[in-house]
N, C-alpha and C positions, 0 to 999 in steps of 0.2 A: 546500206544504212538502215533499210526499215526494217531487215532481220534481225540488225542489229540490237534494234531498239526493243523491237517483241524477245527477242532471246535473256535479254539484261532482266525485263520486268518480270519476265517467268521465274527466274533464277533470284529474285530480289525478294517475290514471295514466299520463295520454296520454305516449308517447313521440316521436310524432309526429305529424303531422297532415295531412290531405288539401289539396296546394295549391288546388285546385278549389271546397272549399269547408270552411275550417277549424272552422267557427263546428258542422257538423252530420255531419262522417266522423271519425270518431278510431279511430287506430288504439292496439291495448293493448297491454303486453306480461306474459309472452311469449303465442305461438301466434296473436296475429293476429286478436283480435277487434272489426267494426267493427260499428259502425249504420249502418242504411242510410241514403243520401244522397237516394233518394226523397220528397218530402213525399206524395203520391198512394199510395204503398204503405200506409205509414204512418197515415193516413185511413184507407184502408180496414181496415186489422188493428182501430184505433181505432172501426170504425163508422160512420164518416162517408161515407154514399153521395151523391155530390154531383153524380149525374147526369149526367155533364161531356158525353157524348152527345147531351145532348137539351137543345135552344133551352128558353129563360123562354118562359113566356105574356105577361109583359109586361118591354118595352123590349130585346127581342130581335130582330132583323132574320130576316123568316123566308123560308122558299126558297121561289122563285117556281115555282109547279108545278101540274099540274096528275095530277089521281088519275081510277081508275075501278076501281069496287071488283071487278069482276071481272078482272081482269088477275090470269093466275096467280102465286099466288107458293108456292113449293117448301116452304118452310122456317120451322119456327118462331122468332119475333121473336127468343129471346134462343139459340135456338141457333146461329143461322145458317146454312151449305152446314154437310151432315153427310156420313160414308160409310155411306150406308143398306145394307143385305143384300137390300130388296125396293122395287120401286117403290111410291108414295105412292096409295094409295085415297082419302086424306083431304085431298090438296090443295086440289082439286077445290071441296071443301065449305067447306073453312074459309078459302080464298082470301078472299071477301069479307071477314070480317071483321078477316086482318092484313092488308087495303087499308086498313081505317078505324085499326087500330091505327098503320100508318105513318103515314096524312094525321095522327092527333090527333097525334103524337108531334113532328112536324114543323112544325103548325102551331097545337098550343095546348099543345104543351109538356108531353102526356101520356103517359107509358109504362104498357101493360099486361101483366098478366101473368095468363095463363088457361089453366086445363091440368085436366084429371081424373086423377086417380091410382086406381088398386084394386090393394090388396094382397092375396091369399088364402093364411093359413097352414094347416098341419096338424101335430099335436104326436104324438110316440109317445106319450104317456100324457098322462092329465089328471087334476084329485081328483074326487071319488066324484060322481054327479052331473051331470058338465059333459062336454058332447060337447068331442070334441078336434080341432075345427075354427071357422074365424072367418076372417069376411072384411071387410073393408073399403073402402068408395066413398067417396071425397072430391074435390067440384068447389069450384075456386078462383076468384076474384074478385077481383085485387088493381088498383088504379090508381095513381101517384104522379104529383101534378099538380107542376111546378116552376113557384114562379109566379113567381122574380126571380133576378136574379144580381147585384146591381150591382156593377160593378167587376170582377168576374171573382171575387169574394174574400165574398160576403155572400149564398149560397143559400140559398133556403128557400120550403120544396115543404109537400105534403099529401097523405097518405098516408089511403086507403082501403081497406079487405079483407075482401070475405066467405069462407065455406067453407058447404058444405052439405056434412055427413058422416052416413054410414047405414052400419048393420053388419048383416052378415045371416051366418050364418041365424037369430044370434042378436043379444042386444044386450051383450054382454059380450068386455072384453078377454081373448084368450088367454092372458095373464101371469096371470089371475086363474084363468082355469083348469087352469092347471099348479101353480099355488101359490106363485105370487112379485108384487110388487108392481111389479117393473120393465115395463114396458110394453111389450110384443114388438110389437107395430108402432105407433112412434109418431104413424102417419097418423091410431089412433083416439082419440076425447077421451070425457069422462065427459059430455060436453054432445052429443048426437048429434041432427040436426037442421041447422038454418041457424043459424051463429052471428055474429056482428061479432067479426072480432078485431083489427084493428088499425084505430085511428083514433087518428092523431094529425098533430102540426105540426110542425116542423123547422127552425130557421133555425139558417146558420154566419154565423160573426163575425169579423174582424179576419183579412180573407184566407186564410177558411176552417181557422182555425186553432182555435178556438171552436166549437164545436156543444150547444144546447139544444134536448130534445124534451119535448113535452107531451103527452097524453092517453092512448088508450088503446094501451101500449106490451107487448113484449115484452121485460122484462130481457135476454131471454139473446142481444139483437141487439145489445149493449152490454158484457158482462161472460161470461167464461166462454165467445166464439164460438170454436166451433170450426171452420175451413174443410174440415177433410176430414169433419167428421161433424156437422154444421149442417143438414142439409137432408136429411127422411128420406125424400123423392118422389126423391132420386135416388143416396141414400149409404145408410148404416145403418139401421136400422130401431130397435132396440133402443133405449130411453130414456135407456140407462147410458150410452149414445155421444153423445147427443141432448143436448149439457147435462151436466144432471149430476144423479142422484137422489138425495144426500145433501148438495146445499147448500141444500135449501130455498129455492131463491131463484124457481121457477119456479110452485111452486102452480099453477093451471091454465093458467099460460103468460102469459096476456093480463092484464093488469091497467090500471086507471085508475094513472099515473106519473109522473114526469117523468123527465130523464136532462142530464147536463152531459159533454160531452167536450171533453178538451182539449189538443190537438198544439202544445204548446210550439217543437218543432224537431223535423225529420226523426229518424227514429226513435226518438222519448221519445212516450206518451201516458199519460193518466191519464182514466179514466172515471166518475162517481160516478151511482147509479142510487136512487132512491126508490118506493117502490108504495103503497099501500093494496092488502093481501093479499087472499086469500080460499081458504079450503079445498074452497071449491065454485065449478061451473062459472060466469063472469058470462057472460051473453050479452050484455048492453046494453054501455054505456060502462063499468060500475064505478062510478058517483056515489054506486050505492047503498049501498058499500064504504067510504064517510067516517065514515059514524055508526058503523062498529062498534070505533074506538080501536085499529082491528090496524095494525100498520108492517111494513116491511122497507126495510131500508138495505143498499146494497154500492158498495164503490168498486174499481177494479181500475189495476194498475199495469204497463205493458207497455214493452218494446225492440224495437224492430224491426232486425234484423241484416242485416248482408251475407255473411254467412263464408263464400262460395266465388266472391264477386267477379262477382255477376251478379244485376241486378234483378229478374229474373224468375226467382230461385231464393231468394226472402228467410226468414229465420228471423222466430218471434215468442215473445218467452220473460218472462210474468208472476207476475204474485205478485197474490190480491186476497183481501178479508174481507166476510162478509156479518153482519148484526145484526137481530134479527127480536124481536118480542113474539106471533108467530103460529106456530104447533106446528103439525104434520101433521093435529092431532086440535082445533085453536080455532078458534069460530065467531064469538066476539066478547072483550071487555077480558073479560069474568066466567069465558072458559075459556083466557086467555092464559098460556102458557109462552113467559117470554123465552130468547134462544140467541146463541150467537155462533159463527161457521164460518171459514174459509180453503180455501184455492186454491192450486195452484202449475200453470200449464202450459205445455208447450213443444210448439210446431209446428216444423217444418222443412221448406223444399223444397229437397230434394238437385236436381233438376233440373224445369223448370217443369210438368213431369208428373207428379212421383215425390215423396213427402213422405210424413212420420211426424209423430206427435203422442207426447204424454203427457202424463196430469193425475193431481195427485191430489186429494180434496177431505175436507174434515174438517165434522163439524158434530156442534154438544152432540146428545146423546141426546135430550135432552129435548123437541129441534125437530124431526129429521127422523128417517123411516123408518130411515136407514142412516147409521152414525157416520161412516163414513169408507168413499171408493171411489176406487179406481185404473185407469185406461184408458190401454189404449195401442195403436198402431194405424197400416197401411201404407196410402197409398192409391195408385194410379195412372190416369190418367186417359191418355186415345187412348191405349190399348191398343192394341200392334202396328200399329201408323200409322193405325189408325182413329180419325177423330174423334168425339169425343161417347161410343165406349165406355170401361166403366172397374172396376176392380178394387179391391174392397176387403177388407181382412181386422184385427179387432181382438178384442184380448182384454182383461176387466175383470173387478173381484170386488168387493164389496158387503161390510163387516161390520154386522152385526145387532145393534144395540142393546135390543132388546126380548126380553128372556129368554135361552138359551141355545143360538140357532137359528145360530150358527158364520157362515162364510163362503160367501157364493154365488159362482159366479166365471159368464159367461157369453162364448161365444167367438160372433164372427159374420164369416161370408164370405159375398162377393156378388161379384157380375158382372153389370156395363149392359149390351147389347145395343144398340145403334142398328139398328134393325129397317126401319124406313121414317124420309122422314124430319120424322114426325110422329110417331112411336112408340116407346114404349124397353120393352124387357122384363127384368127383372134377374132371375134363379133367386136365392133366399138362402136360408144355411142358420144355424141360432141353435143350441150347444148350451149348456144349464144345467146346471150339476149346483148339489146341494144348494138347490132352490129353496125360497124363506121368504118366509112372509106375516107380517108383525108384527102386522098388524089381523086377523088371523083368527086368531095362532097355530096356526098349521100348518107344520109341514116334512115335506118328501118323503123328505130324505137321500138319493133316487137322482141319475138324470143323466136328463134330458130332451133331447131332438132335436126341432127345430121348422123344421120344412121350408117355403119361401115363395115364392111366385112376384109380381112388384110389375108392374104393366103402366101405364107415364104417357103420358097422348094428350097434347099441348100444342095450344095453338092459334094 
């Protein structure tokens, strides 16, 4: 119904229409606004990764070849040729295993994805008690088997992911040691150890216009992505950029869920996401998250634009609501606080390096930490003709629901390095002022500076 609705008023405006392809460019008046004519872009803003890279394991013709897993290869899988500043120490060693990663990929239809990150902060000040340092190790494990295509229009893969994450020198997030609940690096989890986080199924439908996901999912690969600040092993750090800390919709991220998307026509998507919550870490699947009566619902409503006339420069500009019976603070139906929330966000790519975001998000008191937060934020990627480096800078503020602990706002800049080209080093720097813990009742009312250095090996 609400695609409906958005489809009709686009078409209701049109003063013209794309000879090329009427049915999915419309142009508006005045000033010129179209959708993109991409369906592939579109998917992807939507969430739908559809592999197109990589053969089925079954009824795909596959390349007749032959491998030897020592044969060097320079570069990792998804980076590809980078402009390194130093030669590669790590070729050498990890050679073997993206020999096997190419053969699986080629010939059963496997992509991986393998990398350790460590981030190490240090904060000017902390509250009474807490040294004002913290680091974080986190090795990744991820596999996505694609086991069909038929037709070129009906994919659907299987999705595997471990993490082993360790904190030293202690076992606490820095955001708690300065006095806020935003998560200053969101590489750490409240779960630290080996966890399962993603395990689930994927099939699209009706020439990949259709997509349903099952199992153990993370909402926010569905509703709320952000592409310049999605991925904290090589963008932001901060959990206010990561998502979003006052829609509630992430609780520890991974949940047993399902998810429906669905690209009507090149530049319309509409997303609707389900979970069984949890206020605490699941390591397993989540099954064990059925008996406790907790929900959460969100559905999200997106356009994908062309406004400077170049596919590889696309806008994405949504609207979405989330609905929950699970509070910051409930463990089962006997401590449930129902909620309901909102979204508005706007990406942009001024040119296919250069792009800006904003979001804002809203959510009842009663569910999350923070009523309501705002982000906004530059990024740039191959910095000065280098590949793979990259530049970021955003600024956000939090209002406090839980007593009269005001406004936090948190600013962060960072800088990729392409070092080798197996190695990235980002300096980042985080300042807070006004940091709030709502579960401890505590504010500082100063300004904190939290100094970072993030090192990601890939493999």
């Amino acid at each position: 119904m609400i695609v409906t609705l958005v489809s009709t008023a686009l078409l209701s405006g049109a003063i013209a229409q794309s000879p090329n392809n009427p049915s999915s460019v419309l142009q508006m008046a005045p000033g010129g606004i179209f959708l993109s004519s991409d369906l592939s872009i579109t998917q992807n803003f939507a969430g739908m990764d559809l592999m197109a890279n990589t053969p089925a394991l079954f009824g795909t013709a596959k390349k007749q070849a032959t491998y030897n897993i020592f044969d060097l290869q320079p570069n990792a899988m998804p980076w590809g040729a980078v402009n390194a500043l130093l030669p590669d120490p790590f070729s050498y060693c990890f050679s073997p295993v993206r020999n096997i990663e190419i053969a699986s990929r080629e010939q059963l239809g496997m992509r991986w994805d393998i990398y350790n990150v460590t981030v190490y902060q240090a904060s000017t000040s902390t509250m009474a008690g807490y040294s004002d340092s913290e680091g974080v190790n986190r090795f990744n494990l991820r596999a996505d088997l694609k086991l069909w295509d038929f037709g070129g229009g009906a994919m659907g893969r299987i999705t595997a992911q471990m993490r082993q994450t360790n904190a030293f020198p202690n076992s606490n997030d820095l955001g708690t040691k300065v006095g806020t609940d935003i998560t200053l690096d969101s590489n750490f989890t409240s779960h630290l150890g080996t966890r399962l986080v993603r395990l689930r199924y994927e099939q699209a439908l009706l020439d990949n216009h259709v997509m349903f996901a099952v199992g153990k999912i993370n909402p926010n690969d569905y509703v709320l992505n952000n592409p310049y600040a999605g991925d904290e092993t090589m963008q932001f750090l901060a959990s206010i950029f990561d998502g979003s800390d006052a829609a509630q919709f992430g609780f520890q991220g991974y949940l047993l869920g399902a998810a429906l998307l669905v690209v009507p026509f090149e530049g319309v998507y509409a997303n609707f996401v389900a979970s069984a919550p949890s206020t605490g870490a699941t390591n397993g699947l989540g099954t064990d998250l059925l008996g406790t009566g907790l929900w959460w619902f969100a559905s999200e409503v997106g356009l994908v634009t062309n406004l400077f006339g170049d596919d590889d420069a696309p806008g994405r500009y949504s609207v979405g609501f989330n609905t929950t019976n699970c509070s910051y603070e409930s463990t089962d139906i006997a401590t449930a606080s129902s909620g309901n929330g909102f979204w508005l966000m706007a990406t942009e790519y001024f040119t296919p390096d250069i792009g800006a975001w904003a979001q804002f998000t809203y959510c009842d008191p009663d569910v999350a930490l923070y009523k309501s937060e705002f982000t906004a934020g530059l990024s740039i990627e191959n910095c000065f003709g280098r590949k793979r480096d990259g530049f970021g800078a955003a600024f956000g503020y939090t209002t406090n629901p839980q007593g009269d602990l005001g406004v936090q706002t948190v600013t962060e800049i960072y800088y990729r390095i392409q070092v080798t080209d197996s190695l990235q080093l980002a300096p980042d720097i985080q300042v807070i002022t006004n940091p709030t813990n709502p579960v401890a009742g505590t504010s500082d009312g100063g300004t904190i500076v939290v100094f970072g250095i993030r090192a990601m090996l890939h493999f």
